[in-house]
N, C-alpha and C positions, 0 to 999 in steps of 0.2 A: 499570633496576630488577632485581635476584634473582630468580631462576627459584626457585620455591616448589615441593616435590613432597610431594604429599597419595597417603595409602596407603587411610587408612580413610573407606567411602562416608559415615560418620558425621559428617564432618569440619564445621565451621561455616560455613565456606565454602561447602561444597559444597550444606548447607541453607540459606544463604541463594539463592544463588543459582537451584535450588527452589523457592523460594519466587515467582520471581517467572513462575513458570507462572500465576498465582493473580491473577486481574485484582485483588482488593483490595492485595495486595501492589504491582504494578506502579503503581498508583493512589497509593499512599502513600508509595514510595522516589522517582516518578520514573525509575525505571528501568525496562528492558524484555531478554527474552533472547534472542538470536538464535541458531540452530540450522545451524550449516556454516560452510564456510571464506567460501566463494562469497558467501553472504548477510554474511557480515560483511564481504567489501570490498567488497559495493557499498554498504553500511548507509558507510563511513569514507567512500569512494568521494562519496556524498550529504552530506557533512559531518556524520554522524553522529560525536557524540564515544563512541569504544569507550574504556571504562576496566578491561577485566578479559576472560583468557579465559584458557578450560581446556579443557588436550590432554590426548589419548590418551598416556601413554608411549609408546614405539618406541625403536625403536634403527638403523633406517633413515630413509638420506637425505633420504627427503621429510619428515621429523619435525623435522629437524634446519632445513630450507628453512624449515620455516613458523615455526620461531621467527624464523630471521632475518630472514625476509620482514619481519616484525608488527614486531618489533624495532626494524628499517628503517623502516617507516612510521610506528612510534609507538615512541620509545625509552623513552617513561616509564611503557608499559603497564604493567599485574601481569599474569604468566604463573605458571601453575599446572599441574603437568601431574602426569596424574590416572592412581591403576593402573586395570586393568582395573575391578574390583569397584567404585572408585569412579566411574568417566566412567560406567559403568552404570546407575550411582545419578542422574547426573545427565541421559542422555540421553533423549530423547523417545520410548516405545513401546521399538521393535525396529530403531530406527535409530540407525545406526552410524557419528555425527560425529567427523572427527578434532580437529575445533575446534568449542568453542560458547562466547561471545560475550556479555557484558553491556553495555550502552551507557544513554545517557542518551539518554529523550525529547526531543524536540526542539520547537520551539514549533509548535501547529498554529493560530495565531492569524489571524483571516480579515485583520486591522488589517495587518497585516505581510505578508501573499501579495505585496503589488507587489515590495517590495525582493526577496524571493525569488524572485519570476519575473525580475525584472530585463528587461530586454529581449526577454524570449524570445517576448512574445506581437508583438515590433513586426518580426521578423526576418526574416517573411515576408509577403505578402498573405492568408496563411491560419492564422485562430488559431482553434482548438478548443478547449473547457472542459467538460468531464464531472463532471456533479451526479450525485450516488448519494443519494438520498433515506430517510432508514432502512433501512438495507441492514442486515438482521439478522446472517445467516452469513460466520463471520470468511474458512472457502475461498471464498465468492464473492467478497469484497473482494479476496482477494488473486492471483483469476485476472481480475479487473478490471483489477488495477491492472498486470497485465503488457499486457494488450489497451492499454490507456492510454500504455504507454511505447512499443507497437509502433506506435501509432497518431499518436507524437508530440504527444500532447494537452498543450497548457500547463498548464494545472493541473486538479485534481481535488478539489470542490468537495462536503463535506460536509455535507448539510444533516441535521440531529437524527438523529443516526448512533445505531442501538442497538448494532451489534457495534463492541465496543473496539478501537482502530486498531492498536494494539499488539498484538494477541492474538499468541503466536505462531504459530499456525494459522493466522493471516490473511498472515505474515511468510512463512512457510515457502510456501504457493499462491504467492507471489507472486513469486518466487523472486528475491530480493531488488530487485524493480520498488518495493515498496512506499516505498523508500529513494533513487528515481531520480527520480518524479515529483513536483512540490510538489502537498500538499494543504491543505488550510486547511477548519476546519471555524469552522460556524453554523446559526442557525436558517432556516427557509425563505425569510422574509422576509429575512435580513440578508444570505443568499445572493443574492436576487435584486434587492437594492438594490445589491449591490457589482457584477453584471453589467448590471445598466441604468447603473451611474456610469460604467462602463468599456466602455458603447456594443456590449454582447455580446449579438444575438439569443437569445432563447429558445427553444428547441422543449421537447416531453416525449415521453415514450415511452409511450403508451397505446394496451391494447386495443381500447379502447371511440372510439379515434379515427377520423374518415371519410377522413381521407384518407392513405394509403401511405409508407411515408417515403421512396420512390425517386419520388414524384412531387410533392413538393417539392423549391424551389431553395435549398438554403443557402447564406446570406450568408455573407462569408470572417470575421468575426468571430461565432463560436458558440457555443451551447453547449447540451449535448443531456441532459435531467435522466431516469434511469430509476431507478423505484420499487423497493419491497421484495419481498422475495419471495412474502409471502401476501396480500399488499392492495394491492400496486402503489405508483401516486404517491399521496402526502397530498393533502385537499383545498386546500390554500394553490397549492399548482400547477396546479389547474384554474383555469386565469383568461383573459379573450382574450386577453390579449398573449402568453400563451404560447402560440404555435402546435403543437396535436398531432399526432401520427404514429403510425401502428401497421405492426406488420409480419404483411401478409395470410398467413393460415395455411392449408391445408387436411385437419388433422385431425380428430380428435375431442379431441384436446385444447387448454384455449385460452390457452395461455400456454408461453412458452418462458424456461427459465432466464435470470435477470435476465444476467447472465457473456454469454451468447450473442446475447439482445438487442441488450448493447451494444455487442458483435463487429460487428453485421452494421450497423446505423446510423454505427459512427464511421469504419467502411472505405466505406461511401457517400459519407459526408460528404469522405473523403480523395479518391473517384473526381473526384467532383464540383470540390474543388478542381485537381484538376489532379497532385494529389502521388503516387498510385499506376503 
């Protein structure tokens, strides 16, 4: 496809794509924008389909590279390469992308997570599954969901998500993790029907729990559900069969970033397996 060059930040292009900073907008196209070169190949990288991206002009080597790169990867992309005054218009804050990235949503449907994991949860004797239970703030999702790829967690399990998975605040934290790991979203219940069909312990991540989460045994099939940021887990998650765990504190404050919570539980869970 024709290398398209846009001068004025006014350009239609440039406001649509604008636009989809704007969760009602991303809501309504389907589409979503990602912010870096980096994050867009791991966004393709995940099977994300990229249909659109816009560069900095340059007239140096690496300008030249990342057409061909994109090119290479995708020959039927649109490229747009943007003057200064307009990549301004369309970049984020006071950052300074040499590429930003329009792609299509991808399906987050819980129906469909098996084909999407494919085999990954039978590959080894130890399979992990991370529920985020209304997890409000888009950077906490998105430095979740890199703890999640370092953690090798199968998938990552949405139950009545309030912050939009798209956001690009949540894309840009995650620095393109969010596009590595499968998630699938649902309600609490439909969450926990689909890990009881598929034989996955439950634990939860709660303050108010009596026993420690290093002093439980986790089973090599798991999955570890931590709450939102100002209320914790929902009451559908207190249940006996879900086993609780808290992580003992000794401050004056009673609660630790949900992001860090579930740093220090899913790197236990890996000790315990044997994987660390």
């Amino acid at each position: 496809m024709p290398i398209e060059s846009i001068s004025s930040p006014s350009n239609q292009r440039i406001k649509a794509a604008n636009s989809l900073r704007e969760a009602r907008e991303r809501r309504d196209s389907g589409l979503m924008i990602i912010d870096g070169d980096s994050a867009a190949r791991h966004a393709f990288a995940g099977g994300i389909e990229c249909t659109e991206l816009f560069l900095a002009e340059s007239n140096d080597e690496s300008h030249r590279q990342l057409i061909f790169d994109w090119q290479t990867l995708i020959p039927e992309i649109r490229i747009n390469v943007l003057s200064k005054p307009a990549m301004a218009k369309l970049q984020y804050g006071d950052r300074e992308e040499a590429l930003i990235a329009i792609a299509r949503q991808p399906s987050l449907a819980l129906e469909t997570l098996d084909e999407r994991i494919g085999d990954k949860a039978g590959r080894s004797n130890s399979s992990c599954f991370l529920v985020l239970d209304q997890i409000e703030k888009p950077g906490n999702l998105g430095a979740i969901m890199r703890t999640a790829d370092a953690a090798g967690v199968v998938a990552v399990l949405l139950s009545d998500p309030v912050s939009e998975t798209w956001n690009p605040n949540a894309i840009r934290a995650s620095l393109g993790a969010l596009f590595r790991v499968p998630m699938a979203i649902g309600s609490a219940n439909q969450v926990q029907r689909w890990l009881t069909e598929h034989s996955v312990a439950m634990f939860s991540a709660r303050v108010d729990a009596d026993r420690s989460y290093a002093a439980v045994e986790y089973p090599h099939s798991v999955a570890i559900a931590v709450g939102n940021e100002s209320e914790g887990l929902g009451d559908p998650w207190n249940k006996q069969e879900i086993q609780a765990v808290r992580i003992p504190m000794h401050g004056e404050i009673d609660s630790l970033n949900v992001s860090v919570t579930t740093s220090i539980v899913l790197f236990e869970i890996l000790r315990q397996h044997g994987r660390l």
